[in-house]
C-alpha positions as CSV (number, residue, x, y, z in Angstrom):
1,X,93.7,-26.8,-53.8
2,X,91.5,-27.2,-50.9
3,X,94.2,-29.8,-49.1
4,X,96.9,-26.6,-50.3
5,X,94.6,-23.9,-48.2
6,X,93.9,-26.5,-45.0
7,X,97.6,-27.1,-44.5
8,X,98.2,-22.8,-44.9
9,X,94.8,-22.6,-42.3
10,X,96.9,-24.8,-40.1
11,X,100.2,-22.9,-40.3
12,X,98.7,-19.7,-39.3
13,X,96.9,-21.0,-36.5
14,X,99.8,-23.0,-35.5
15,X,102.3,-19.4,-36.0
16,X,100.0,-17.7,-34.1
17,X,99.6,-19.7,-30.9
18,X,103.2,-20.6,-30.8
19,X,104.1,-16.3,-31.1
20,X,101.3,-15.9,-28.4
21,X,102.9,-18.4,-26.0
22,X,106.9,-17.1,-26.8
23,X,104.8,-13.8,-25.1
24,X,103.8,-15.7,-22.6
25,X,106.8,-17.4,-21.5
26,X,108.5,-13.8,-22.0
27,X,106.4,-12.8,-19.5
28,X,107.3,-14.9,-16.7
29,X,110.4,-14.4,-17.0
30,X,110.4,-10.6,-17.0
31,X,107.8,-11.1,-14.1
32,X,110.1,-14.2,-12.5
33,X,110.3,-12.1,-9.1
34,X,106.3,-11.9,-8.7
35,X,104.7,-15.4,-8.0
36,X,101.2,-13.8,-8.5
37,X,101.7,-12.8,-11.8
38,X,104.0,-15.7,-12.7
39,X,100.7,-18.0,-12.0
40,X,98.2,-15.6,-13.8
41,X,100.5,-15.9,-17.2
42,X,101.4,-19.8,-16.4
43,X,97.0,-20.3,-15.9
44,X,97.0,-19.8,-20.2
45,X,100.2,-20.8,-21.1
46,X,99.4,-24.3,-19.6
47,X,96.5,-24.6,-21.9
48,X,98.4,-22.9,-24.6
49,X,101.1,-26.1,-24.8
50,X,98.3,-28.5,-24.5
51,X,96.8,-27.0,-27.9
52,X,100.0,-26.5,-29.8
53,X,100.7,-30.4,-28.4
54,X,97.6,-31.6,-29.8
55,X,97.7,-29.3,-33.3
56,X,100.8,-31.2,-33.8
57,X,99.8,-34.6,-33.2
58,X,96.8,-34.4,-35.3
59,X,98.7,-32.7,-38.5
60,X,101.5,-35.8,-38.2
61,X,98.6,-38.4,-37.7
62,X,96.7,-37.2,-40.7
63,X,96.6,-39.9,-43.0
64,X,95.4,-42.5,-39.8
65,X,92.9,-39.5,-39.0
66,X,91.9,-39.5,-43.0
67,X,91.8,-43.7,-42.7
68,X,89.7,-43.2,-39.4
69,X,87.1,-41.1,-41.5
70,X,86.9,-42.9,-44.4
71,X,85.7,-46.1,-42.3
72,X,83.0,-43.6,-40.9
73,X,81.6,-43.0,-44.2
74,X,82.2,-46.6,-45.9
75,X,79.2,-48.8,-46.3
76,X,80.0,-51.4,-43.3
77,X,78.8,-48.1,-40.3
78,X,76.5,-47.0,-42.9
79,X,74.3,-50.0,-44.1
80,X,70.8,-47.7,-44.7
81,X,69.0,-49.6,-42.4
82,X,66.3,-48.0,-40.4
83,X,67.6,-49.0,-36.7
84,X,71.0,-47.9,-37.9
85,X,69.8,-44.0,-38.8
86,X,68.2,-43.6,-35.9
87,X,71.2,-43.8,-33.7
88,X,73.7,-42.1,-36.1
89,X,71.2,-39.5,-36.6
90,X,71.5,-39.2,-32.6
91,X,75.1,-39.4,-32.2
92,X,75.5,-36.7,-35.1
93,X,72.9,-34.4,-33.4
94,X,74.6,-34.4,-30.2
95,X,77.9,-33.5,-31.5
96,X,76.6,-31.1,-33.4
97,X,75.0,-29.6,-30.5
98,X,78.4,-29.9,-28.2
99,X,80.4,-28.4,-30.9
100,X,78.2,-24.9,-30.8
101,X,77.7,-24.8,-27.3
102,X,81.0,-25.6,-26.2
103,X,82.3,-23.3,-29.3
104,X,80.2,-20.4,-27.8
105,X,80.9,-21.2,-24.3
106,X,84.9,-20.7,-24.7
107,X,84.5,-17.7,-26.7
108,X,82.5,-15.7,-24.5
109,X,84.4,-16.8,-21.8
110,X,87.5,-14.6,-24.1
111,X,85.6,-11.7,-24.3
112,X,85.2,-11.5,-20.3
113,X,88.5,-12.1,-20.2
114,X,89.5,-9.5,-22.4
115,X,86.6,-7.0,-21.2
116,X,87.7,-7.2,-17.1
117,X,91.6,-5.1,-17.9
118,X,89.6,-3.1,-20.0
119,X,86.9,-2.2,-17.1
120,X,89.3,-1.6,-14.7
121,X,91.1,1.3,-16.6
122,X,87.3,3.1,-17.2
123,X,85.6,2.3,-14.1
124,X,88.3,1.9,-11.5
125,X,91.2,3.8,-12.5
126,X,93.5,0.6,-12.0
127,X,96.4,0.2,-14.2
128,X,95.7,-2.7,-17.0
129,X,97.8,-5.9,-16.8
130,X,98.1,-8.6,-19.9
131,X,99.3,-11.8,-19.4
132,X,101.6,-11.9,-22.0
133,X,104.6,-9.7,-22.9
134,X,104.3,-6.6,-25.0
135,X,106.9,-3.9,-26.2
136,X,104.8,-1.1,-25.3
137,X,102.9,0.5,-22.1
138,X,99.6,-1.0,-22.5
139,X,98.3,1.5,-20.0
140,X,98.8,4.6,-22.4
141,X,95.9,5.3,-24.9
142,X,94.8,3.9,-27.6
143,X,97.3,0.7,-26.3
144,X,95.1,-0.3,-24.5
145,X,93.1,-0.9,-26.9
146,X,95.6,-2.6,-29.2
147,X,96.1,-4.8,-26.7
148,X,92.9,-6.0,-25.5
149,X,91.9,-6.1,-29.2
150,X,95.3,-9.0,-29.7
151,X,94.5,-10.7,-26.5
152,X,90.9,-11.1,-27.8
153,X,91.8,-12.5,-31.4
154,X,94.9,-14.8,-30.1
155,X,93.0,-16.1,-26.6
156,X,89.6,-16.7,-29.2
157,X,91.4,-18.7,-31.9
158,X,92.9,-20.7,-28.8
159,X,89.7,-21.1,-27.5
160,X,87.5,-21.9,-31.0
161,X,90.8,-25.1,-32.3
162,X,91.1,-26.4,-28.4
163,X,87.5,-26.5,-28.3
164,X,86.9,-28.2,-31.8
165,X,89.9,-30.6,-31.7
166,X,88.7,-31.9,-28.1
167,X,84.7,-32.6,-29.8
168,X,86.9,-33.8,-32.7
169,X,88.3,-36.6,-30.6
170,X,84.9,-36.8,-28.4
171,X,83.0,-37.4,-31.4
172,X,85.7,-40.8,-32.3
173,X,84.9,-42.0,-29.4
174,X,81.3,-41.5,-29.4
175,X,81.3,-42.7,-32.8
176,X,83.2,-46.1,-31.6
177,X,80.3,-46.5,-28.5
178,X,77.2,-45.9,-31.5
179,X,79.2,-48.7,-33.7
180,X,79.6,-51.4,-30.9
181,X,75.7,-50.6,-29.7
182,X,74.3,-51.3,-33.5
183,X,76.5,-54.4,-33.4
184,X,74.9,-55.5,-30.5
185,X,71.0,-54.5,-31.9
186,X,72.6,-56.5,-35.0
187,X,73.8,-59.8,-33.0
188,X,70.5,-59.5,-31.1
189,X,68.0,-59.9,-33.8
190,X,70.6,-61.7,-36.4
191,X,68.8,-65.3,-36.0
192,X,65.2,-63.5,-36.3
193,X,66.6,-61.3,-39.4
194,X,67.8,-64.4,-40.8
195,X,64.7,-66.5,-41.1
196,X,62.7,-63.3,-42.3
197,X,64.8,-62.9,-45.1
198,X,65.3,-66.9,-45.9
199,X,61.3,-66.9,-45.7
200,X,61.1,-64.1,-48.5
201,X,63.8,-64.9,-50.6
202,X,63.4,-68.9,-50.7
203,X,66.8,-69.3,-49.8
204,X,68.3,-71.6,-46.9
205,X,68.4,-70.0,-43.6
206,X,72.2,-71.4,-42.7
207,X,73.6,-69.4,-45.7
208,X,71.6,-66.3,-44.9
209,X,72.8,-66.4,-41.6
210,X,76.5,-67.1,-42.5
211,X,76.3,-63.9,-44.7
212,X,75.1,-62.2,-41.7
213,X,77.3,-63.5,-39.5
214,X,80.2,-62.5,-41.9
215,X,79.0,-58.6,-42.1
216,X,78.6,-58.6,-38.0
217,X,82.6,-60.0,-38.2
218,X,83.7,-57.0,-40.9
219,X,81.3,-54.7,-38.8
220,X,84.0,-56.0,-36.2
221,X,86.9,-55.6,-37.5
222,X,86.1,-52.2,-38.6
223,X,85.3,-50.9,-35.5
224,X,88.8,-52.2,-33.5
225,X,90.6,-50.9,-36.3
């Protein structure tokens, strides 16, 4: 059921970009003959293509996206040892902390978008302009409205998946960079580990350190994978 409602969440999102940019490339062509606004509707439709590019890519590479998370959460990059938390607990803070402020960032940045065609019809008396192609005059009341109000939801989902996807990826990489530097800590303080433990348990320090050595190697593996 919940894998049933994620692939319809996708779907929409994925419908309603790709109507948004068929406006968009409608636009430039009914606007072919003015460069200016050819460049203003070109400006989102550039970052429209990246999103539907990377949408796509991510819902065919699913399962390796699945695999890639389920090696996050397996027991070799979470071995509940102290050093380990503390810089997983870092790495996890920080993209928690991206995600929200670059989240908010894009979608504020939407509303001033939206806001300035708006402003310009109350305060300035200029005629209203959309960057995207719409079967109505949006400067006759209440289309304008209508308008700004579509802009606003298409150009904010835009913003809210490019924005995730992108911390998405970040946080994989990020991820791989906390792995190798606990590796290190690991390879660093393997010989000392290994006689603290042989001391405690009574049991040779050459097989301690083998069994070690082999979870550094899986630790390895796991990482390049």
């Amino acid at each position: 059921m919940k894998k049933a409602l994620h692939t319809a969440y996708m779907r929409l999102i994925l419908s309603l970009i790709l109507l948004y940019t068929c406006q968009q490339i409608m636009k430039v062509y009914q606007d072919r003959d003015d460069v200016n606004k050819v460049m203003d509707t070109m400006f989102l439709l550039l970052t429209n293509s990246d999103s539907i590019y990377k949408q796509i890519v991510l819902w065919k590479k699913a399962h390796r996206i699945e695999v890639l998370l389920s090696i996050m959460k397996g027991p070799i990059f979470n071995q509940k040892k102290r050093e380990h938390e503390e810089q997983l607990s870092t790495t996890a803070r920080q993209a928690k902390i991206l995600l929200r402020v670059f989240n908010t960032t894009a979608l504020f940045t939407c509303l001033l978008w939206v806001l300035y065609p708006v402003i310009n019809v109350h305060v300035q008396g200029k005629p209203v302009e959309f960057a995207i192609w719409l079967p109505f005059d949006v400067n006759i009341s209440p289309y304008t409205y209508f308008a700004a109000f579509y802009v606003w939801v298409q150009t904010s989902w835009l913003a809210f998946s490019n924005t995730t996807m992108d911390v998405f990826i970040t946080f994989f990489l990020a991820q791989c960079k906390t792995q190798l530097s606990i590796l290190r800590l690991d390879l660093e303080h393997i010989v000392k580990k290994s006689k603290e433990e042989a001391k405690i348990s009574s049991e040779d320090f050459k097989n301690v350190l083998d069994r070690r050595l082999k979870i550094v190697l899986a630790h390895y593996d796991e990482i390049i994978k």
